[in-house]
py3Dmol code that shows the C-alpha trace and the ligand (Angstrom):
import py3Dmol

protein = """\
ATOM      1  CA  UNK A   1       7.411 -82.241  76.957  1.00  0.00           C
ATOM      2  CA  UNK A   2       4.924 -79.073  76.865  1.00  0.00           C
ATOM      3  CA  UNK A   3       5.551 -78.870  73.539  1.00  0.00           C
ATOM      4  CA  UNK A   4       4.106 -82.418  73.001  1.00  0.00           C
ATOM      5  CA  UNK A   5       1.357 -82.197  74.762  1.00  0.00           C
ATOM      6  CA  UNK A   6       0.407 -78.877  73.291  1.00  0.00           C
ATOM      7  CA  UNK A   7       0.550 -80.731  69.802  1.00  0.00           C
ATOM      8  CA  UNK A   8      -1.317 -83.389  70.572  1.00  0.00           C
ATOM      9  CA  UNK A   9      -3.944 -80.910  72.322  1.00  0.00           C
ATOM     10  CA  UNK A  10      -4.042 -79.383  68.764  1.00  0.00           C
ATOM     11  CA  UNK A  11      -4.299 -82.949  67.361  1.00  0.00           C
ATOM     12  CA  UNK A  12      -7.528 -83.802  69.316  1.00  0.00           C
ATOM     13  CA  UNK A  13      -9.052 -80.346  68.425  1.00  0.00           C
ATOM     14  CA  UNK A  14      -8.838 -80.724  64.490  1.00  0.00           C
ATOM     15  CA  UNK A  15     -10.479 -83.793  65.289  1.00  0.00           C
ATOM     16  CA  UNK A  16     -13.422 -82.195  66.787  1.00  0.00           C
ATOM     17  CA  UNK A  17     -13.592 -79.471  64.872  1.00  0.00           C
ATOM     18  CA  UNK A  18     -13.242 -81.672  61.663  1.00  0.00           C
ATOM     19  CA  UNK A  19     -16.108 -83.973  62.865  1.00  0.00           C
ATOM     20  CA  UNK A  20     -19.049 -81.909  62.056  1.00  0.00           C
ATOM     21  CA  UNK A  21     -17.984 -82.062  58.428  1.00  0.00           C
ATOM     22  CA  UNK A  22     -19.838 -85.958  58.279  1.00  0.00           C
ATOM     23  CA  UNK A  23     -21.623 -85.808  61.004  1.00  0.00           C
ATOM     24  CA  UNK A  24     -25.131 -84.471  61.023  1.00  0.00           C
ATOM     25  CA  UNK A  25     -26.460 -80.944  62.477  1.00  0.00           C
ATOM     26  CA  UNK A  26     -29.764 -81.224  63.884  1.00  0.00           C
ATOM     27  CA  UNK A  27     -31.689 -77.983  64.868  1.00  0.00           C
ATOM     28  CA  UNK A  28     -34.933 -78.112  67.062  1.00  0.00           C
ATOM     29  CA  UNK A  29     -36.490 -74.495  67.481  1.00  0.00           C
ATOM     30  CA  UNK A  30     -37.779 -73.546  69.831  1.00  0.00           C
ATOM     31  CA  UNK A  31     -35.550 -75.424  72.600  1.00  0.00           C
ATOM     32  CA  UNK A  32     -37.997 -74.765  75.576  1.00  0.00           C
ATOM     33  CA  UNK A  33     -41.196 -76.120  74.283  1.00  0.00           C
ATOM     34  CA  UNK A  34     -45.247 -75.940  75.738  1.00  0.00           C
ATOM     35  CA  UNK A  35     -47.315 -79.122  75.275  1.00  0.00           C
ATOM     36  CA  UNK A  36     -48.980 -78.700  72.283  1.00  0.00           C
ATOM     37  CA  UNK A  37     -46.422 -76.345  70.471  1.00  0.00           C
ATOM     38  CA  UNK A  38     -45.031 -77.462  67.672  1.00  0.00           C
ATOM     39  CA  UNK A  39     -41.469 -77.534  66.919  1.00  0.00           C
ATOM     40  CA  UNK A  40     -39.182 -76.789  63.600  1.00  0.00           C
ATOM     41  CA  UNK A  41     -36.675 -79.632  62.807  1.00  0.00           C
ATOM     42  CA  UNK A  42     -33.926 -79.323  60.421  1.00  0.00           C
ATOM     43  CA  UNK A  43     -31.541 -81.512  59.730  1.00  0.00           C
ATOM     44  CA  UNK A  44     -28.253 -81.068  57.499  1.00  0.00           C
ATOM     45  CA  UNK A  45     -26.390 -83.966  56.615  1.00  0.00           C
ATOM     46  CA  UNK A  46     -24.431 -85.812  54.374  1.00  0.00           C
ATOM     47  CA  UNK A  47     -25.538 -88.299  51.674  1.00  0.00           C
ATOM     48  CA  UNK A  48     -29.047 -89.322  50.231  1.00  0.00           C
ATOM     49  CA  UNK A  49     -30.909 -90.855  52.683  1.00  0.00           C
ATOM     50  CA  UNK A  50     -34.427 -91.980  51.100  1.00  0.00           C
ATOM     51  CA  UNK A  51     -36.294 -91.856  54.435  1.00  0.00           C
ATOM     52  CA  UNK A  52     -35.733 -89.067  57.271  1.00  0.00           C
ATOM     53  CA  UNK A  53     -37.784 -89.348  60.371  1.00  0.00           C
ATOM     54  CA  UNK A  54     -38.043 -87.400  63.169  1.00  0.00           C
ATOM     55  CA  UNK A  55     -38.811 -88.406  66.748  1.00  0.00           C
ATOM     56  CA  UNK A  56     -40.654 -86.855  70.229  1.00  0.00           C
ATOM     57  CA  UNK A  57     -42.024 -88.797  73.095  1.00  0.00           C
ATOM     58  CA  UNK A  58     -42.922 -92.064  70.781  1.00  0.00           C
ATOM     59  CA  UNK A  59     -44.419 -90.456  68.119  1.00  0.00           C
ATOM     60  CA  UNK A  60     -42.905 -89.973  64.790  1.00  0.00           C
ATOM     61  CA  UNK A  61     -42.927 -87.458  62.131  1.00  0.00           C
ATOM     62  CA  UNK A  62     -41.623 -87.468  58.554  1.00  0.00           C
ATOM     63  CA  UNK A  63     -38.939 -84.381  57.383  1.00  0.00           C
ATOM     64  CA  UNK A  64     -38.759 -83.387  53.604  1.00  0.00           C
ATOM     65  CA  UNK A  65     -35.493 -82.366  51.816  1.00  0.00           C
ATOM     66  CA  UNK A  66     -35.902 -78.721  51.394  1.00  0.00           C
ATOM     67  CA  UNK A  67     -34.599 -76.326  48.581  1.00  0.00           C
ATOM     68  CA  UNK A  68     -31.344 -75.981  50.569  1.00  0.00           C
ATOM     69  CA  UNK A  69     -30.629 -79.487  50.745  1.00  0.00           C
ATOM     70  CA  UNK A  70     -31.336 -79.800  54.427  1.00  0.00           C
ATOM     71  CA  UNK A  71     -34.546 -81.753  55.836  1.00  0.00           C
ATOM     72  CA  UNK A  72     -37.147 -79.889  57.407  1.00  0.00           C
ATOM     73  CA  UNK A  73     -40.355 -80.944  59.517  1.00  0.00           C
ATOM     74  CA  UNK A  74     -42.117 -80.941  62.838  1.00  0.00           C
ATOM     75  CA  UNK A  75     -42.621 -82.658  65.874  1.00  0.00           C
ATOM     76  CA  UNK A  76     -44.652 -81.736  69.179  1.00  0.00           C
ATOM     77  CA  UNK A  77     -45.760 -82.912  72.425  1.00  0.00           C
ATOM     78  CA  UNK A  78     -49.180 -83.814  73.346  1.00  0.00           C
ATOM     79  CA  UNK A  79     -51.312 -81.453  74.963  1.00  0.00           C
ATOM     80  CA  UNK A  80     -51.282 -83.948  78.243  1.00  0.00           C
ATOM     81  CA  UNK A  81     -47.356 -85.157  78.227  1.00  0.00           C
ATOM     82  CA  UNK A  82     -45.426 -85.050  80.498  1.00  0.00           C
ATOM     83  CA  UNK A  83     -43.085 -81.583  81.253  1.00  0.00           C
ATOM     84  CA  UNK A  84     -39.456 -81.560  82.052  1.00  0.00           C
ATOM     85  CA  UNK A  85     -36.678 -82.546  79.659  1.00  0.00           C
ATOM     86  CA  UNK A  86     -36.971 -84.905  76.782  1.00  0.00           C
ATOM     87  CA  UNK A  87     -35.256 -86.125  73.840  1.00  0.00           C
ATOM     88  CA  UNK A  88     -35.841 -84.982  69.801  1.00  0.00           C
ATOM     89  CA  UNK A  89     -34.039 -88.374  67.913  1.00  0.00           C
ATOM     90  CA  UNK A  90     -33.451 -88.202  64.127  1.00  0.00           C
ATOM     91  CA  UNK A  91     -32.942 -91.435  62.182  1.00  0.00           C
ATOM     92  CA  UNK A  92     -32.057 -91.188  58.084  1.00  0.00           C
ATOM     93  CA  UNK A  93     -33.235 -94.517  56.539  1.00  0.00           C
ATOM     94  CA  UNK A  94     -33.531 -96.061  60.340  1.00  0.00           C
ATOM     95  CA  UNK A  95     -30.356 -95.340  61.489  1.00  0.00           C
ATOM     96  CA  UNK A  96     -30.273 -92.538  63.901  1.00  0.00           C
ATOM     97  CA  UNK A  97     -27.967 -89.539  62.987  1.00  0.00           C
ATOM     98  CA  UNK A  98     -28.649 -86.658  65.264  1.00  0.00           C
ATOM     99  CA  UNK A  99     -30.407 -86.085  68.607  1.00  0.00           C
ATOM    100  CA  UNK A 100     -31.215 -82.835  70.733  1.00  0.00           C
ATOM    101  CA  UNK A 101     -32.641 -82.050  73.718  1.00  0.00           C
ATOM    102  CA  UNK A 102     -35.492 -80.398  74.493  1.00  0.00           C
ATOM    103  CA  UNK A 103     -37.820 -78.793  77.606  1.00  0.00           C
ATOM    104  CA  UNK A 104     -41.513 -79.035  78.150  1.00  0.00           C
ATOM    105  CA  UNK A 105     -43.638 -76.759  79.801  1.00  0.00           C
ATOM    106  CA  UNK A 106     -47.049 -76.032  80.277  1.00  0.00           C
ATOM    107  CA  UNK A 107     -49.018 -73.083  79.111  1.00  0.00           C
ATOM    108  CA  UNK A 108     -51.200 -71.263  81.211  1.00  0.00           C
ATOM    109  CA  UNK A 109     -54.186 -70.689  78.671  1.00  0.00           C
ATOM    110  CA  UNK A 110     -56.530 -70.260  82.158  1.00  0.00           C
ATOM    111  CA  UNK A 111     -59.827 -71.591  82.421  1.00  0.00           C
ATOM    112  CA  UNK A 112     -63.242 -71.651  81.424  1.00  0.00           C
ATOM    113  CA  UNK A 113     -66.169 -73.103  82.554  1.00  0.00           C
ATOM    114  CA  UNK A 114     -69.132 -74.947  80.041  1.00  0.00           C
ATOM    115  CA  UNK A 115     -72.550 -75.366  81.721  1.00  0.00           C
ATOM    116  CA  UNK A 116     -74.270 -78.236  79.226  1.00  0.00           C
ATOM    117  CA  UNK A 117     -77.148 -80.665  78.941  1.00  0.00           C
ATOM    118  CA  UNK A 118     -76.640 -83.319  82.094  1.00  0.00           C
ATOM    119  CA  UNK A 119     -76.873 -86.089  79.571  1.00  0.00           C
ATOM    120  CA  UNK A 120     -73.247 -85.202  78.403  1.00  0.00           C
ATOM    121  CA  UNK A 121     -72.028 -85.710  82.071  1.00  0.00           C
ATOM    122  CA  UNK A 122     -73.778 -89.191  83.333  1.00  0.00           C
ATOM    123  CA  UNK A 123     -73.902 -91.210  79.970  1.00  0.00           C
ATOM    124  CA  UNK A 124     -77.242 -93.383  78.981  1.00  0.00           C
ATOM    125  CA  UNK A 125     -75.575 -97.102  78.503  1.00  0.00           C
ATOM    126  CA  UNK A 126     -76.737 -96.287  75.142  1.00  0.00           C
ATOM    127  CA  UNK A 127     -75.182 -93.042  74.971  1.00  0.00           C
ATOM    128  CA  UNK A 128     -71.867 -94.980  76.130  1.00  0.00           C
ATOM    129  CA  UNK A 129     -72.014 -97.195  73.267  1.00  0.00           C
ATOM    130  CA  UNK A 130     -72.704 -94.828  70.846  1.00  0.00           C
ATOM    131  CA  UNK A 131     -69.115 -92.307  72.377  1.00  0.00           C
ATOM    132  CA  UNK A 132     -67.213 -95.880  72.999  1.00  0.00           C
ATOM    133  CA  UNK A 133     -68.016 -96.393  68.711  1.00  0.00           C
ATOM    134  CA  UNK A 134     -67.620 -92.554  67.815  1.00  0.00           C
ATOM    135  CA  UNK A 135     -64.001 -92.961  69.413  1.00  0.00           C
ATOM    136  CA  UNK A 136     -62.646 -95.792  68.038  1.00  0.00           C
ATOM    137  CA  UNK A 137     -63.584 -94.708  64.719  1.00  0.00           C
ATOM    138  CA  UNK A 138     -61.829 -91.266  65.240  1.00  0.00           C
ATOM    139  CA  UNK A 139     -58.678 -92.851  67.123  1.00  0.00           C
ATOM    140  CA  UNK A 140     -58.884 -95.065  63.950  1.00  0.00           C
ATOM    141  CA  UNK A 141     -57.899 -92.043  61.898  1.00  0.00           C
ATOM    142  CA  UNK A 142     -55.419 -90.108  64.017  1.00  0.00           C
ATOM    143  CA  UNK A 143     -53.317 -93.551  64.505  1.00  0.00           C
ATOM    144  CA  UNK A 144     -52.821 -94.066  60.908  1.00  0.00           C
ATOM    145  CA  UNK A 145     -50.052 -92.452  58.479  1.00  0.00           C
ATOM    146  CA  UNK A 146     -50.311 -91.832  55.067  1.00  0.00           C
ATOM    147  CA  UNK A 147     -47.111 -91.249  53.527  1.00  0.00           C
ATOM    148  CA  UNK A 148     -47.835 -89.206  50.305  1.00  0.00           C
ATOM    149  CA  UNK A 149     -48.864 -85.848  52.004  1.00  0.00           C
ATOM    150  CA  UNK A 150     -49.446 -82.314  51.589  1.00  0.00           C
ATOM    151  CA  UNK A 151     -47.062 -81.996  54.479  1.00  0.00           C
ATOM    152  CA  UNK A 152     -45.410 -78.915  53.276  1.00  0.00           C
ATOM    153  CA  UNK A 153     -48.393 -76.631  52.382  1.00  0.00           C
ATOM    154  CA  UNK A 154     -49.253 -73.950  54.188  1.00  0.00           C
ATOM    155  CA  UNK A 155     -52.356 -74.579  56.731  1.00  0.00           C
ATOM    156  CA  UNK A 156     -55.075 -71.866  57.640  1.00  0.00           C
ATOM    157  CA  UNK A 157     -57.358 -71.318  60.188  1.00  0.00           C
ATOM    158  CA  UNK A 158     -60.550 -72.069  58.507  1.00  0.00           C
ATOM    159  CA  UNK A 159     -62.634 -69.038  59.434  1.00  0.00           C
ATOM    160  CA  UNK A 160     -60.878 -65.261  59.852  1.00  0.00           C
ATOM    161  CA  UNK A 161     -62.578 -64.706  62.966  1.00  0.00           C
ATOM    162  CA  UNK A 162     -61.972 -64.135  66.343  1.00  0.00           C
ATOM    163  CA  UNK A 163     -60.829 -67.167  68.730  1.00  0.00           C
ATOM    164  CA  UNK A 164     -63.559 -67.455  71.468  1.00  0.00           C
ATOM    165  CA  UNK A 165     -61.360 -70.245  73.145  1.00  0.00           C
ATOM    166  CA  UNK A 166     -58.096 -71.008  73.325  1.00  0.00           C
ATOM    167  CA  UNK A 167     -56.222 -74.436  72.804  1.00  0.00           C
ATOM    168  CA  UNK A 168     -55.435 -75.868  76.311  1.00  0.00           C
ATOM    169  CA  UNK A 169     -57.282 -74.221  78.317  1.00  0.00           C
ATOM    170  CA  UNK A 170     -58.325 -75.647  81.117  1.00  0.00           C
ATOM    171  CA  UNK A 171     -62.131 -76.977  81.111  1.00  0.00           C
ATOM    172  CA  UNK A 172     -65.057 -77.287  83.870  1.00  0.00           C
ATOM    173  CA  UNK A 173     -67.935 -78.705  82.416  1.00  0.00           C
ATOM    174  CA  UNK A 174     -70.834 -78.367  84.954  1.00  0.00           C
ATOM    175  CA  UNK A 175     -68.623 -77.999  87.601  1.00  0.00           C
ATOM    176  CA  UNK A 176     -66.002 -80.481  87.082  1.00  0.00           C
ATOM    177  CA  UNK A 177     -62.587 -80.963  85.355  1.00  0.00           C
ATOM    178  CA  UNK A 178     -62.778 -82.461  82.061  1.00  0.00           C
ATOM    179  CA  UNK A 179     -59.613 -82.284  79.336  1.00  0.00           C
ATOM    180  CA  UNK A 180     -57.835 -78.928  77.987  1.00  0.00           C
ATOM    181  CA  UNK A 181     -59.441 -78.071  74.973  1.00  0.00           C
ATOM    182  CA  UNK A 182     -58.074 -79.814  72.502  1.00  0.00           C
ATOM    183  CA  UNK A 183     -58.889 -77.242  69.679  1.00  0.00           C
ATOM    184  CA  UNK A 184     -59.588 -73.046  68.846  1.00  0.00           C
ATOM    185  CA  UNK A 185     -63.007 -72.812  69.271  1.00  0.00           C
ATOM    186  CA  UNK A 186     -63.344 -69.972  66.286  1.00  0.00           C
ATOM    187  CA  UNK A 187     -66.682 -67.245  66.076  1.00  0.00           C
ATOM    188  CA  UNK A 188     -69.320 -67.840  63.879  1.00  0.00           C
ATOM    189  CA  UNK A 189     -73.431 -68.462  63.408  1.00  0.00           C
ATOM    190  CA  UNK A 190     -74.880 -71.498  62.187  1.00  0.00           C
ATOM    191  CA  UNK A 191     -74.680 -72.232  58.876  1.00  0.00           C
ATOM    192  CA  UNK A 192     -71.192 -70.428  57.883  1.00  0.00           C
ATOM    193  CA  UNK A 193     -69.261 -72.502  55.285  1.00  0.00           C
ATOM    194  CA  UNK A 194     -65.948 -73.997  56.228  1.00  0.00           C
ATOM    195  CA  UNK A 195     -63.232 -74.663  54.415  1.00  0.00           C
ATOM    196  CA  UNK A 196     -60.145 -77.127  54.463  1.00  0.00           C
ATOM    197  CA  UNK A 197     -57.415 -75.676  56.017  1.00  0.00           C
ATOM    198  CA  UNK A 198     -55.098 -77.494  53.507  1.00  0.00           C
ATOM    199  CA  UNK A 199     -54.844 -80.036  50.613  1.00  0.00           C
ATOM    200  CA  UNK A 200     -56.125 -83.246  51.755  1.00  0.00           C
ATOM    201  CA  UNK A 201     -58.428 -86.591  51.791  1.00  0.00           C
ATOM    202  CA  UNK A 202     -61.515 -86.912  54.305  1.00  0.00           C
ATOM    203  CA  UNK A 203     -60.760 -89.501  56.365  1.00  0.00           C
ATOM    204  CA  UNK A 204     -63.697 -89.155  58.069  1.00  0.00           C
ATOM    205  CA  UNK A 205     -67.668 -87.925  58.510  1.00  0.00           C
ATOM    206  CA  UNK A 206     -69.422 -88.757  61.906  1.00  0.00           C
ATOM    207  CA  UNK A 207     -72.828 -87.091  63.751  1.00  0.00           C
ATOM    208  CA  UNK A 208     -70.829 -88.084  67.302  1.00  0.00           C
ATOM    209  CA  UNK A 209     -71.972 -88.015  70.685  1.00  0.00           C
ATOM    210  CA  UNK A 210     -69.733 -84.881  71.582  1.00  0.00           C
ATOM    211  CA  UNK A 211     -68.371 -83.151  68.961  1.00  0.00           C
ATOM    212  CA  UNK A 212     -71.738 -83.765  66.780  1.00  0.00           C
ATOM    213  CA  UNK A 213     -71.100 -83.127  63.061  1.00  0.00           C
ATOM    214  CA  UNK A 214     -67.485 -84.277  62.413  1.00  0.00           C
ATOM    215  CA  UNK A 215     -64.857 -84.018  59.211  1.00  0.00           C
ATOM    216  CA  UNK A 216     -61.770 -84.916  59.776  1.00  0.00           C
ATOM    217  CA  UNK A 217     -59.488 -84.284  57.002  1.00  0.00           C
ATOM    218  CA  UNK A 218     -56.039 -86.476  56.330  1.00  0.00           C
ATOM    219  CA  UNK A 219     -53.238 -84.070  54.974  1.00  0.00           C
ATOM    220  CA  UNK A 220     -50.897 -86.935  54.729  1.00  0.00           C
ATOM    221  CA  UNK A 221     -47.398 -87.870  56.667  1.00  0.00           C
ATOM    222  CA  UNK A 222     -49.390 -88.138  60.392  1.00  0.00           C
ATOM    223  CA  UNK A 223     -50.955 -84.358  60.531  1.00  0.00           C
ATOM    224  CA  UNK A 224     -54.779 -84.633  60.278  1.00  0.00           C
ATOM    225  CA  UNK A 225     -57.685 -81.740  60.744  1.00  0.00           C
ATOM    226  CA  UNK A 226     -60.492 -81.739  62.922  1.00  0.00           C
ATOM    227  CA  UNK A 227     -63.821 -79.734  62.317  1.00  0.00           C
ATOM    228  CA  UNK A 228     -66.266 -80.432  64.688  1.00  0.00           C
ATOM    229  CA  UNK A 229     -69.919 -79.422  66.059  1.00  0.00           C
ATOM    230  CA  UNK A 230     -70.894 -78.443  61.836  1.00  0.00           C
ATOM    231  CA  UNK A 231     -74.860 -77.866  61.159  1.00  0.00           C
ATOM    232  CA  UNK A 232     -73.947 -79.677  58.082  1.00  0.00           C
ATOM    233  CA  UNK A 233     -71.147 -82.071  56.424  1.00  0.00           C
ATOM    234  CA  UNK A 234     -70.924 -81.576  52.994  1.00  0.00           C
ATOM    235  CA  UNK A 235     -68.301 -83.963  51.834  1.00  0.00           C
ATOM    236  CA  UNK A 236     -68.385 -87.567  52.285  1.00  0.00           C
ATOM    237  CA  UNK A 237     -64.904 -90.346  53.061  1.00  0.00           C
ATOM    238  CA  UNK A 238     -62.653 -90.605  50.403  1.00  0.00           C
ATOM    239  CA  UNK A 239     -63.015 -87.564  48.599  1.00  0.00           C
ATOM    240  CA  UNK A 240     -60.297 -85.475  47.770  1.00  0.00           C
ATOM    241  CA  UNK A 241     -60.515 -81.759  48.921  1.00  0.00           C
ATOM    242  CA  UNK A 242     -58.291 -78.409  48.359  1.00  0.00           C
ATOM    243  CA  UNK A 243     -57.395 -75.688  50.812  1.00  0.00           C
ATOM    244  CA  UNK A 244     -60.653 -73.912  51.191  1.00  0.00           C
ATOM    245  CA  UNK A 245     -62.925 -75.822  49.778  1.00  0.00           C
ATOM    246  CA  UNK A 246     -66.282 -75.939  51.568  1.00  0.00           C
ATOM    247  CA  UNK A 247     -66.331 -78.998  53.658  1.00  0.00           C
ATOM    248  CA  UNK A 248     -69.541 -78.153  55.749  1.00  0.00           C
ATOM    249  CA  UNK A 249     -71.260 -75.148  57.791  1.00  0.00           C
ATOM    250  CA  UNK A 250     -70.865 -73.856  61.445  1.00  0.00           C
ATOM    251  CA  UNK A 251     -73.167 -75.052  63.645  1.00  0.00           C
ATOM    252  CA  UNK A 252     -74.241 -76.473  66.855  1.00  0.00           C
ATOM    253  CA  UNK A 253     -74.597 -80.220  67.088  1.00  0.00           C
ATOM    254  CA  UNK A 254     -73.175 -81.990  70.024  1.00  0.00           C
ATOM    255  CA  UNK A 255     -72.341 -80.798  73.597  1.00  0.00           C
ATOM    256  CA  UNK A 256     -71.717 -76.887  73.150  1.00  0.00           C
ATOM    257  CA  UNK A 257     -73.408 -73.746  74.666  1.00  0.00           C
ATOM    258  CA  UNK A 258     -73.764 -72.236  71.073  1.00  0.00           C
ATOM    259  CA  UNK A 259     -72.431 -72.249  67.274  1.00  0.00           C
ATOM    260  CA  UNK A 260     -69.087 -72.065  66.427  1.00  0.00           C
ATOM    261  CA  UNK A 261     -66.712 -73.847  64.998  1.00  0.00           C
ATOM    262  CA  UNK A 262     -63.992 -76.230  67.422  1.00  0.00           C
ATOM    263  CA  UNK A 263     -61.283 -76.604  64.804  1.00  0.00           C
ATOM    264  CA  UNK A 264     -58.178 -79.139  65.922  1.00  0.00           C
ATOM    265  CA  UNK A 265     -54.529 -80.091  64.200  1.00  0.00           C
ATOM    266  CA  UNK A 266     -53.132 -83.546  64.687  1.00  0.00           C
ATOM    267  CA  UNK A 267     -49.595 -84.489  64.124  1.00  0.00           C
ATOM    268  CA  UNK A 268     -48.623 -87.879  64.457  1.00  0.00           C
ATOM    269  CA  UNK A 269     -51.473 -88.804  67.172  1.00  0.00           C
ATOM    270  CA  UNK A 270     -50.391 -84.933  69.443  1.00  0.00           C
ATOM    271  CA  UNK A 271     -52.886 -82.583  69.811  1.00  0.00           C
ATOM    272  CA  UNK A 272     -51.445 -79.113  68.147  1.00  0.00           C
ATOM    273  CA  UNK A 273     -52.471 -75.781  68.766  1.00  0.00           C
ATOM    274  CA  UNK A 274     -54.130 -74.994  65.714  1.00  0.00           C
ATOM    275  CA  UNK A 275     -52.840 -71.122  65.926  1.00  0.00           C
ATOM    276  CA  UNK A 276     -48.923 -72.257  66.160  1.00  0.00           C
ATOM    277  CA  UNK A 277     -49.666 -74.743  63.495  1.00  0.00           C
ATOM    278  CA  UNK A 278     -50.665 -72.274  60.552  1.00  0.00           C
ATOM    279  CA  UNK A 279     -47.864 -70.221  61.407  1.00  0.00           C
ATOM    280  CA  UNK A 280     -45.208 -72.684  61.678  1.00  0.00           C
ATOM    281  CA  UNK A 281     -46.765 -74.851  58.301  1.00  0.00           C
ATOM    282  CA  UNK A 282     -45.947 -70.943  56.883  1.00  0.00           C
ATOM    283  CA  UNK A 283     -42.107 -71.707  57.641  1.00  0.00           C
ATOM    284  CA  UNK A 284     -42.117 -75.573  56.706  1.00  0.00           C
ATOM    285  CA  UNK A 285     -43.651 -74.129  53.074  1.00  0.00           C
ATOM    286  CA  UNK A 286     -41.042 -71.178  52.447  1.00  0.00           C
ATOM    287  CA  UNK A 287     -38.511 -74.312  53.064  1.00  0.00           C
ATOM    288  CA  UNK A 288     -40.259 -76.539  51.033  1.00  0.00           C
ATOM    289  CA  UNK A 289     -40.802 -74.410  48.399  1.00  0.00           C
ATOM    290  CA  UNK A 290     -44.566 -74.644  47.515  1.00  0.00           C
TER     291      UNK A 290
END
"""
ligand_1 = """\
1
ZN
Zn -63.965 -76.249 71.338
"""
view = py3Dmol.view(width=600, height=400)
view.addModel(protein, "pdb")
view.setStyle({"model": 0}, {"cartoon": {"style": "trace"}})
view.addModel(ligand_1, "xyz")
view.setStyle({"model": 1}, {"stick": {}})
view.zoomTo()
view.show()
């Protein structure tokens, strides 16, 4: 009687053991996540599936088959998600295939506090208008998704100089709470070119209310750029740019105490942190071979 239960106990474990060989393996580093952080997905599985997605807290992400067969790409949580545990769901041609779970936290990134021009605090109906059409246009952008993409290209940080500000930090403007900072607020004086921090399209040039001279640049499959308060703009919508072309200068323009240069990453509608972006863009490229 032992002895049949002990074979059937051996049964059941070739049967688990023997399952990973179809199934797919899903890795999601790192496992404990902060908001804003991106994540690397790979996923190794069977077949030749033409589309793979990856998903995180609604949004969705596109992975790219790698030299080693496997498909690699990102996901992250907003900046203002909620913490606690949530789910990373992988579908291959929208069927899902692999799932892992995953813990938010947030960062501590401290505080600091902006003392501006009232006017960017109690809004003119005018002024209103004019933020109310600056956003729509820029939400515009960050919802859409442009498949072809220069996904798996390394990013930089557009200027190699010191980060004045960090991404989420907290922010009290005049005395009261406003949201983290959505960006690295990078050193330099007015009129300092910038470059693209990767292959891309500009989706988008806007003098806004806030973030005065804006580019934002499409890299393709959800992950857009952000370069805002620029003296200048010196590319216009549509136009194709490389990594490091000059896109505009540094300056002032919009509700800062001085010139620098507020530089965001996007991915799939999340606010990244632009520092953990470059570096994990590095690993995406070694993967992706380009
Ligand atoms: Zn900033």
């Amino acid at each position: 009687m032992r002895r049949f239960w002990l074979a059937g106990f051996c049964a059941l474990m070739m049967l688990i053991l023997a399952a990973p060989a179809w199934a797919a393996s899903l890795r999601v580093e790192p496992k404990s996540l902060a908001l804003g952080q991106p994540a690397l997905v790979r996923l190794c599985l069977q077949g030749n599936p033409k589309v793979v997605r990856a998903e995180l807290n609604g949004r969705e992400t596109a992975l790219a088959l790698g030299k080693d067969g496997c498909w690699y790409g990102a996901v992250a949580p907003d900046l203002q998600d909620k913490t606690g545990k949530t789910v990373v769901r992988v579908k291959a041609d929208g069927k899902q295939v692999a799932a892992a779970r995953i813990k938010l936290f947030r960062r501590d990134r401290g505080a600091r506090k902006l003392t501006v021009d009232p006017k960017y605090l109690k809004l003119s109906p005018e002024a209103l208008e004019r933020y109310k059409r600056d956003r729509e246009q820029m939400q515009k952008v960050f919802g859409s998704f442009t498949p072809e993409g220069q996904w798996h290209t390394a990013f930089m940080l557009p200027l190699d100089s010191k980060v004045v500000s960090l991404f989420g930090r907290r922010s009290f403007v005049n005395g009261k709470e406003r949201s983290p900072h959505g960006g690295v607020d990078l050193r330099g004086s007015t009129g300092t070119p910038v470059p693209a921090a990767a292959d891309g399209t500009v989706a988008l040039v806007i003098d806004a209310y806030f973030s005065g001279n804006t580019v934002l640049i499409d890299h393709g499959q959800g992950v857009i750029t952000r370069y805002l308060h620029l003296s200048q703009a010196l590319v216009k919508t549509g136009q194709k740019v490389k990594k490091g072309e000059i896109i505009g200068k540094v300056g002032a323009t919009g509700r800062v105490t001085g010139p620098h240069l507020d530089f965001g990453v996007k991915l799939a509608g999340a606010r990244v942190d632009p520092q953990d972006w470059v570096a994990l863009s590095q690993v995406l490229a070694q993967h992706l071979g380009e």
